[in-house]
C-alpha positions in Angstrom: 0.0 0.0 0.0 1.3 3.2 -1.0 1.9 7.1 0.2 1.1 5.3 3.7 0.7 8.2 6.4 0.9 11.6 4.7 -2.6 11.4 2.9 -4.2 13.6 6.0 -7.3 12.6 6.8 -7.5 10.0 4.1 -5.1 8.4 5.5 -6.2 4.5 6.6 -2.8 3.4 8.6 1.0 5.2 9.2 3.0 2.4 8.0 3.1 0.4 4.6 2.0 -3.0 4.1 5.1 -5.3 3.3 2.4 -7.2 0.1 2.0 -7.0 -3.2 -1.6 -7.0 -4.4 -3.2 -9.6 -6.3 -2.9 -7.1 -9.2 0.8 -6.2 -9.1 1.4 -10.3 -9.1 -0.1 -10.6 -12.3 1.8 -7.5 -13.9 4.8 -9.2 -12.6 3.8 -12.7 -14.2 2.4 -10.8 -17.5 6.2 -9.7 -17.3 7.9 -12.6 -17.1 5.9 -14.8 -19.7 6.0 -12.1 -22.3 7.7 -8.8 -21.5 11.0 -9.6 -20.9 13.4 -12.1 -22.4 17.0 -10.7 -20.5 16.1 -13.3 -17.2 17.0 -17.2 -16.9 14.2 -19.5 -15.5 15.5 -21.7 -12.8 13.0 -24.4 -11.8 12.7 -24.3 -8.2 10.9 -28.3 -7.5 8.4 -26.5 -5.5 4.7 -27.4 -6.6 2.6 -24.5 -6.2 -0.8 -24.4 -4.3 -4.2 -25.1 -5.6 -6.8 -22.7 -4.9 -10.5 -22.7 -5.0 -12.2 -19.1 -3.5 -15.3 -20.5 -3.8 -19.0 -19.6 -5.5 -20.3 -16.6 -7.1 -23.3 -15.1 -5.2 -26.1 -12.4 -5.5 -25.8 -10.4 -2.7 -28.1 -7.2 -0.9 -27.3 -4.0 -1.1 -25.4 -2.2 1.8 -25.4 -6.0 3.9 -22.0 -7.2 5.2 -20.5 -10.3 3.6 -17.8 -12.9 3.9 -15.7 -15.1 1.5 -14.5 -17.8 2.4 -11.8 -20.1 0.0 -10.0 -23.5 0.7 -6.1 -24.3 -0.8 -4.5 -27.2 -0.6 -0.7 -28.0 -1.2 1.1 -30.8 -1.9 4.1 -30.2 -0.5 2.6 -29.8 3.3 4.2 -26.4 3.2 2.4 -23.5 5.6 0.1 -21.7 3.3 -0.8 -17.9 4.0 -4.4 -16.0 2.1 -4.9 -13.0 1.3 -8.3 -11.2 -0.3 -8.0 -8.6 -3.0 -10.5 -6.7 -5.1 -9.4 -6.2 -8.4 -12.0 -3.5 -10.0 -10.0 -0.8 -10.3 -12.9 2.1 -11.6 -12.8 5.2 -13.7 -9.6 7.7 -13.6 -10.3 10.4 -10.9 -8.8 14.0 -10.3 -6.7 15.0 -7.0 -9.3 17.2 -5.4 -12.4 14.1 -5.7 -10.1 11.2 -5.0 -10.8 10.9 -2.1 -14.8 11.0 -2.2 -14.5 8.7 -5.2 -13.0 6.0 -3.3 -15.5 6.6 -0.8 -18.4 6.4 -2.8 -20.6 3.9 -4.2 -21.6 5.8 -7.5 -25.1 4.0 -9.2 -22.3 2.9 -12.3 -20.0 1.9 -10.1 -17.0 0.0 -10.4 -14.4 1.6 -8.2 -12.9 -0.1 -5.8 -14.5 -0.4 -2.0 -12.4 -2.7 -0.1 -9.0 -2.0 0.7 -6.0 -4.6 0.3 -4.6 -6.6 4.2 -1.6 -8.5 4.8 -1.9 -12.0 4.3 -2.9 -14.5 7.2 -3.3 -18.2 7.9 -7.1 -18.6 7.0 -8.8 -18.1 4.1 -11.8 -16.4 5.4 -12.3 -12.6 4.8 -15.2 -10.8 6.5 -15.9 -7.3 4.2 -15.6 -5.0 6.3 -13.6 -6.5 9.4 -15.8 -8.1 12.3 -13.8 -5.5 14.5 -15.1 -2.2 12.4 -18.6 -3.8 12.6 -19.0 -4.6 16.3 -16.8 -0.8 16.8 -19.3 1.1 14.7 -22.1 -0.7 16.0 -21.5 -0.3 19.6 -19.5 3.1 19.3 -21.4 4.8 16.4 -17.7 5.6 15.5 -18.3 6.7 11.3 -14.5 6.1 10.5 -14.4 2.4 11.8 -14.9 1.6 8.3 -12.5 3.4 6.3 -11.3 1.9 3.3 -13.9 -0.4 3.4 -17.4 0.6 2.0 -20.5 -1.8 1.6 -22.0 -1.6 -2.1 -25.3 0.5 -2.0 -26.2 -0.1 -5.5 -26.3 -3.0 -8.4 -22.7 -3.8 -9.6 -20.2 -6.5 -9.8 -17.5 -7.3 -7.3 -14.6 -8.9 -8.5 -12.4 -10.3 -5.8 -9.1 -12.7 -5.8 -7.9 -15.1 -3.8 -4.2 -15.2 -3.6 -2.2 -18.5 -1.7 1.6 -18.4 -1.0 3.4 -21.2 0.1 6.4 -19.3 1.3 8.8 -21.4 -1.4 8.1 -19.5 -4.4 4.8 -20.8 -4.9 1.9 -18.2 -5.7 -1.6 -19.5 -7.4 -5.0 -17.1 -7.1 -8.7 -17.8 -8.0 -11.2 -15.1 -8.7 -15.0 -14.8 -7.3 -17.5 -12.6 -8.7 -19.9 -11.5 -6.0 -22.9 -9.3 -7.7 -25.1 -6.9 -5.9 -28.6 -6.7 -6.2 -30.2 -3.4 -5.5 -33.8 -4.4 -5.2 -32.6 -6.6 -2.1 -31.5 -5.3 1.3 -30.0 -4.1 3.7 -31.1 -6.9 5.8 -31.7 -5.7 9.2 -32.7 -7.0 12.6 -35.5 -4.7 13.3 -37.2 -5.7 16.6 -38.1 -8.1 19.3 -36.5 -9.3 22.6 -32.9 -9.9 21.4 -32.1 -6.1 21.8 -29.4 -3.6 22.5 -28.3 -3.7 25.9 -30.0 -6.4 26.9 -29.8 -8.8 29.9 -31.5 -11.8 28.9 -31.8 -15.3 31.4 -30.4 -18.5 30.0 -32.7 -21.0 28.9 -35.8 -18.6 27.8 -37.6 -18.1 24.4 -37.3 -14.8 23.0 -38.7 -13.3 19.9 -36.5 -11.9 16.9 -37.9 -9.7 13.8 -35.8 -9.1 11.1 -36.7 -7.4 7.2 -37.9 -9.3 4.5 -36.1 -7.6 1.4 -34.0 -10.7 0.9 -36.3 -13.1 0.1 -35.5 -12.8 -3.8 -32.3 -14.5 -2.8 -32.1 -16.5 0.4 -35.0 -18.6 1.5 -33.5 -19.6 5.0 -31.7 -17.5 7.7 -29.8 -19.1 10.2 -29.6 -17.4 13.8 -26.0 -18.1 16.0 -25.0 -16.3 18.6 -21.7 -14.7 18.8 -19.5 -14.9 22.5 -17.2 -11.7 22.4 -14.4 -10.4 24.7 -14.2 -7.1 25.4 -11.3 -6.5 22.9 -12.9 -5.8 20.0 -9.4 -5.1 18.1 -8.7 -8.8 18.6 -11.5 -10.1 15.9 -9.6 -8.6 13.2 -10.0 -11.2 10.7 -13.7 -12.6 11.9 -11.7 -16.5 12.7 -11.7 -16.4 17.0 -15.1 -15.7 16.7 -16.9 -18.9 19.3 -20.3 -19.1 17.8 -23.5 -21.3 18.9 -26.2 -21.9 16.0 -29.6 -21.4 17.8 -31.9 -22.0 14.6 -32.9 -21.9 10.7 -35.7 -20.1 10.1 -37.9 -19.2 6.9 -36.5 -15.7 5.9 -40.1 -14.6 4.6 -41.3 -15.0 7.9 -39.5 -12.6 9.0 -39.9 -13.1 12.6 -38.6 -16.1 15.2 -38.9 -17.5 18.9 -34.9 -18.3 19.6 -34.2 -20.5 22.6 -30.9 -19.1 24.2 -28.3 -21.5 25.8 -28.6 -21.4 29.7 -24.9 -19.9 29.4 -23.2 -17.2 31.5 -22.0 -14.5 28.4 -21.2 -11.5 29.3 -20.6 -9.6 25.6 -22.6 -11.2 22.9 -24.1 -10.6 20.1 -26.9 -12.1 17.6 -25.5 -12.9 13.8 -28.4 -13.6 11.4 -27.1 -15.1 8.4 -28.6 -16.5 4.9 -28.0 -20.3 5.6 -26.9 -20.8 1.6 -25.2 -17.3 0.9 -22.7 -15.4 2.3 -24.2 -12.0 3.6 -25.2 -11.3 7.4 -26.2 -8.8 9.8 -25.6 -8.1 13.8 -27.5 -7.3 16.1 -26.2 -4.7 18.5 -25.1 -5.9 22.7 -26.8 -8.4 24.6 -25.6 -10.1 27.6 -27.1 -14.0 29.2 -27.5 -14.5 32.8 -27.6 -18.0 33.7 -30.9 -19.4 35.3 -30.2 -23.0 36.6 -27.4 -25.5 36.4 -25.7 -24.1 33.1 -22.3 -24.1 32.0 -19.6 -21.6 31.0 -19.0 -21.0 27.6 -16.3 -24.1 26.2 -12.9 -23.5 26.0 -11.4 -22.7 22.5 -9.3 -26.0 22.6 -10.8 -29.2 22.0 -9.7 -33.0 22.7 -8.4 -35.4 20.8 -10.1 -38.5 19.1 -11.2 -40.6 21.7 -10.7 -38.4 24.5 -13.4 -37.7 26.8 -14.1 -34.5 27.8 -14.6 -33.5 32.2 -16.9 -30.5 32.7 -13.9 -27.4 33.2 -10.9 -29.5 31.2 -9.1 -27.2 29.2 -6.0 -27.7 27.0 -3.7 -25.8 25.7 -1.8 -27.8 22.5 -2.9 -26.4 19.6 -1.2 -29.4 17.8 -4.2 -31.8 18.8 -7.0 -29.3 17.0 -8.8 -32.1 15.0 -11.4 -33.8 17.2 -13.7 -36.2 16.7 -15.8 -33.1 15.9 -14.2 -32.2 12.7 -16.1 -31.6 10.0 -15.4 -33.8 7.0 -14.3 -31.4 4.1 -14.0 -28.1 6.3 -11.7 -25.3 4.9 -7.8 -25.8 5.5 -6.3 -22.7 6.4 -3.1 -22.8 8.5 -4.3 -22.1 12.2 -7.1 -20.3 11.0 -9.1 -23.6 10.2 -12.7 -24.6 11.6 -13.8 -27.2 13.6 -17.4 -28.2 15.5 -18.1 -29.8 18.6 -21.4 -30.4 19.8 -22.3 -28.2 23.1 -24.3 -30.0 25.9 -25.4 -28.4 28.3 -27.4 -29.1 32.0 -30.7 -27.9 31.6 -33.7 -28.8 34.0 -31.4 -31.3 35.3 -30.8 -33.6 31.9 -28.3 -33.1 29.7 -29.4 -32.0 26.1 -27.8 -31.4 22.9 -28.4 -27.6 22.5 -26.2 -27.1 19.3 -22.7 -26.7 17.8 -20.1 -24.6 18.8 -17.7 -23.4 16.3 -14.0 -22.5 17.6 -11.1 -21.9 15.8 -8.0 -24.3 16.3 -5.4 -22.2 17.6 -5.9 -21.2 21.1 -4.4 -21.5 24.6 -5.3 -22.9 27.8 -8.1 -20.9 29.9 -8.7 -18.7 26.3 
């Protein structure tokens, strides 16, 4: 990223990003195969990775999103992702550049999503988890910067860039379209509400808005367990979730059974069960009513181990359980896995859902 730091208030960090984007790869590769002849190839062995960023999708209008893409390598070696968007938009002046990259003009085709360093999973929440839960809970307009939802019909183009860290670099594009009759999708009412100190165990109603029927026919409600650091849900993996229902979106409206769980900072996630786009609802917090547990640790046995109320551990090495999900995405420490959640509830133990942690943790985390 350049002119890093002296772009005044358009300025979106102080120091520059040590990675090409996915764009400057392919002028470098455009280079090699045809622009220059002055260089000598030297096989390295190294097999590159192979990359898959997943479906297209139609997506609402001014609704947050995430992609998600899998890469496998043959050689074992530690692969790193990283998300680009590669429309690149009409040529602008020096006095509306900075509005322009702002903006969602109705032609559109600039660029909204700004370029990150690479990490270990391939997920990518647009914008970050952390700008979403700060501008919901802080009203903070800047959260956001260099990051802008689409507000009218266009096309997205985004890449999917793996490195293996030997020379090996492969990419695969997505094509995520917006579709301006649908959205934003919004929690709108009902018990699950700002602010809110709600007892484990009880039914409470949710109400959300029915302008994305077009495109999803089923949401799926999960409740998010959040620390108090924010900052540290930069790239939407650490985020412990419990799925509490699917629902038929042209309802509009559910009765969600909570977990009789002791959460402090949580949050409500509706999402379209067979697309990628979501919405948050703001704070809530869960008092516990009888017997119930704390939320699970974010480590997990191994096969065959079983698991004592309060047992934590702390080897990230042993993070694939007999929980794992067949065909889950592998991403370095950034991967998946699911583990069913039962919890002591009017004295008999009951499967209440799944829990989704990421593999990398610590004891106690």
């Amino acid at each position: 990223m350049a002119y890093a730091g002296i772009c005044g208030a358009e300025n979106l960090q102080y120091n520059t990003d040590a990675t090409f984007h996915a764009w400057s790869i392919q002028q470098v590769n455009d280079y090699v195969a045809s622009g220059g002849s002055c260089g000598t190839l030297v096989a390295t062995g190294n097999t590159p990775p192979s990359v898959d960023a997943g479906a297209d999708y139609i997506i609402p209008r001014q609704t947050p999103f995430r992609l998600l893409g899998a890469a496998n390598d043959t050689d074992g070696d530690e692969l790193s992702f990283q998300w680009d968007g590669l429309d690149r938009g009409a040529v602008t002046s020096p006095e509306t550049l900075g509005s322009d990259l702002g903006a969602d003009p109705v032609s559109g085709n600039n660029p909204l999503f700004r370029s990150f360093l690479p990490k270990s999973s391939g997920e990518r929440i647009f914008p970050r988890i952390s700008q979403l839960l700060l501008g919901l809970d802080e009203n903070d307009s800047t959260s956001a910067k260099g990051e802008t939802l689409p507000a009218s019909a266009r096309v997205m183009n985004f890449r999917l860039t793996v490195r293996d860290g030997n020379s090996g670099v492969a990419a695969d594009d997505v094509r995520i379209s917006v579709d301006n009759a649908s959205g934003p999708l919004e929690i709108t009412g009902g018990e699950l509400v700002s602010g809110a100190s709600l007892m484990g165990g009880g039914t409470y109603s949710l109400e959300w808005s029915t302008n994305t029927t077009a495109i999803c026919g089923n949401m799926t409600v999960e409740l998010l367990s959040l620390s108090s650091d924010y900052a540290s849900y930069c790239d939407g993996t650490d985020l412990p979730e419990l799925i509490l229902g699917s629902f038929a979106n042209a309802a509009g409206s559910a009765m969600v059974t909570l977990p009789d769980l002791q959460i402090d900072r949580a949050r409500v996630r509706l999402a379209c069960s067979d697309n990628i786009f979501f919405t948050l609802s703001e704070g809530l917090s869960i008092e516990v009513q009888g017997n119930g547990v704390p939320v699970a640790s974010r480590c997990k046995a191994t096969d065959g181990t079983t698991l004592e109320h309060g047992a934590q551990f702390s080897d990230a090495s042993d993070a694939l359980g007999a929980g794992a999900e067949a065909g889950r995405s592998e991403g370095g420490g950034g991967g998946l896995f699911w583990m069913p959640l039962m919890l002591l509830l009017a004295g008999s133990w009951g499967l209440a859902g799944w829990l989704r942690q990421p593999t990398s943790c610590s004891a106690g985390a």
